[in-house]
C-alpha positions as CSV (number, residue, x, y, z in Angstrom):
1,X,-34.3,6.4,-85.0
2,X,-36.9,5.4,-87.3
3,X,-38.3,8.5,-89.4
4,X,-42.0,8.4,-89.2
5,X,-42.5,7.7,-92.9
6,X,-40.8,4.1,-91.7
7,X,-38.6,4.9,-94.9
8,X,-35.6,5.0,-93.3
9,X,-33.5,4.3,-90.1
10,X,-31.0,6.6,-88.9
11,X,-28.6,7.2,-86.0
12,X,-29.7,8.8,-83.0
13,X,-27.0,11.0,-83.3
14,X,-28.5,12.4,-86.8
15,X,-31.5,13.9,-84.9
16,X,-31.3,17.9,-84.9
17,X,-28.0,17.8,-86.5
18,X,-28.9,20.5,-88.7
19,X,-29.3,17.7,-92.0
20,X,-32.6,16.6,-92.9
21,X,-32.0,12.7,-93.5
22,X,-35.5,12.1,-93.5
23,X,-38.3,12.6,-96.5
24,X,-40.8,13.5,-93.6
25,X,-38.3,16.0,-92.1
26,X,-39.1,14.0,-88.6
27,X,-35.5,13.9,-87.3
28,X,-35.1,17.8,-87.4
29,X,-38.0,19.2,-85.2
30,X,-35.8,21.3,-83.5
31,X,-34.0,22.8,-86.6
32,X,-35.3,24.4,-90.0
33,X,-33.1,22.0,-91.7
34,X,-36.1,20.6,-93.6
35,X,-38.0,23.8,-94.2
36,X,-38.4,23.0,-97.4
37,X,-40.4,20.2,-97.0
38,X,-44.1,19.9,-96.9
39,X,-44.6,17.7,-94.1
40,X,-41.5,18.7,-91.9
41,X,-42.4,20.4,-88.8
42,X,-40.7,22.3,-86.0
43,X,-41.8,21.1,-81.7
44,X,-43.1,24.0,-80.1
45,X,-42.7,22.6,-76.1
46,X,-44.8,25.9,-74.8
47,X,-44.5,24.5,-71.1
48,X,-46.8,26.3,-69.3
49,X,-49.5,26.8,-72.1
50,X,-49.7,23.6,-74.3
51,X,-47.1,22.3,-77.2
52,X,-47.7,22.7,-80.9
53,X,-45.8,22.2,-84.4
54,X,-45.4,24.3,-86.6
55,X,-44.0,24.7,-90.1
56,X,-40.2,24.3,-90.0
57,X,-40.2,27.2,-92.5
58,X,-41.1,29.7,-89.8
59,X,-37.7,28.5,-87.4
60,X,-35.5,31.2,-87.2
61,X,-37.8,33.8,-89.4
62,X,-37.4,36.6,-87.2
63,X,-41.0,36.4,-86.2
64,X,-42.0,34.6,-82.7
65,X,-44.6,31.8,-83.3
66,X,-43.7,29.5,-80.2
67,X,-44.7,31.2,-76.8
68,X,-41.8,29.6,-75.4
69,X,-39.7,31.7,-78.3
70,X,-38.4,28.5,-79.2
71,X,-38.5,28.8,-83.1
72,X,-36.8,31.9,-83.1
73,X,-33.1,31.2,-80.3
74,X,-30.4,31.0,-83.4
75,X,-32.5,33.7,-86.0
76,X,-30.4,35.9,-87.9
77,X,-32.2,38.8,-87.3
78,X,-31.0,39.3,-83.6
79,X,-34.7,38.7,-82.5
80,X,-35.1,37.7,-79.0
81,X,-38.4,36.3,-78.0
82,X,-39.7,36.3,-74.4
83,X,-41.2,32.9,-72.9
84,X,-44.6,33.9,-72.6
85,X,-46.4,30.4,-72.3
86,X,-47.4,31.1,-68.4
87,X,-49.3,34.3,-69.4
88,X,-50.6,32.8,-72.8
89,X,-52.0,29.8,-70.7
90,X,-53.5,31.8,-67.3
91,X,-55.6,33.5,-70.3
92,X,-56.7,29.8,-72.0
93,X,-57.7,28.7,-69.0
């Protein structure tokens, strides 16, 4: 895997392994490993309605930014949040 920067190459197996390995935080959009980067960004998949990024600060905040509840399935704060793409994307439409 190739980090979008093209700074750096890195195992496949690196990706979403909880470690941010790149600058760009691109081989953790599915963990808030690089939250504290500027440019590192979480996938939001929102089947149903349509996918997003967002911060990687906001992963696991407690407060449910993906429709899909994505951002928030390992929080701390015991909060579970409903898939509600299909609904979100019947009113888009």
């Amino acid at each position: 895997f190739t980090c979008d920067d093209g700074k750096k190459t890195i195992a496949s197996s690196s990706i979403n392994d909880d470690y941010c390995d790149c600058d760009d935080g691109t081989d953790e959009p599915g963990t808030s490993a690089c939250a504290g980067r500027l440019s590192a960004r979480f996938y939001c998949t929102n089947i149903g309605f349509k996918s997003m990024y967002i911060p990687s600060s906001k992963v696991g905040d407690g407060i449910c930014d993906c429709c899909d509840g994505s951002d928030e399935i390992d929080n701390p704060y015991g909060v579970v949040c409903e898939n509600e793409c299909d609904e979100v994307g019947k009113k888009w439409r």
